[in-house]
C-alpha positions, 0 to 999 in steps of 0.5 A: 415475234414477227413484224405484223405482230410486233407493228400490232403490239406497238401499236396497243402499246402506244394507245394503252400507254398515255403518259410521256417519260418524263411524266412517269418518271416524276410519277414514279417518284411520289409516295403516291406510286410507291403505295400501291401495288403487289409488295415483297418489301421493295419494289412492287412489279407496276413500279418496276414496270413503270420505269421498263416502260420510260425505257422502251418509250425512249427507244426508237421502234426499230431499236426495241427488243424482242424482251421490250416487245414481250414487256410491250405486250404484258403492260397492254394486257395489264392496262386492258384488264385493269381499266375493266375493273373501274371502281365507282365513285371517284377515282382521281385519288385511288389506288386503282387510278395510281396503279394504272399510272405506274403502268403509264396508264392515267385514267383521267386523261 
């Protein structure tokens, strides 16, 4: 990947991704985050992402990885395809709302 590609994943990224570390580690924590989600009987693939992403929110730019860039790229894809399909009604307590936030994304902010 090369600089303007990476300057434009970061970018999406940092739009895409609105909850700070720390946030989504206690996030991540609830029973709530660990409800929803694709499931094999442990972790599903939006925690397992969710805490890749505290990761790559506390390294420094010039410090991440190709691999963090490529994870970059698919959390952005996620949250884009994802936030396509609101449901309607009230999301504030939703499945749909929770598997964002595992992504970092919270769409209620």
């Amino acid at each position: 990947m090369d600089g303007d590609k990476k300057d434009e994943v970061y970018s999406d990224f940092t739009d895409c991704v609105n909850m700070q570390p720390k946030e989504l580690e206690e996030w991540l924590d609830t029973e709530k985050s660990k409800s929803v989600g694709d499931n094999d009987g442990g972790e599903s693939t939006g925690h397992r992402s969710g805490r890749r992403i505290v990761e790559i929110k506390r390294t420094k730019k010039d410090d991440l990885t190709d691999s963090q860039y490529e994870h970059m790229q698919k959390v952005v894809g996620y949250v884009h395809r994802h936030t396509a399909q609101k449901p309607s009604g009230d999301i504030e307590e939703s499945d749909w709302r929770y598997s964002l936030m595992n992504w970092g994304h919270d769409p209620c902010k």
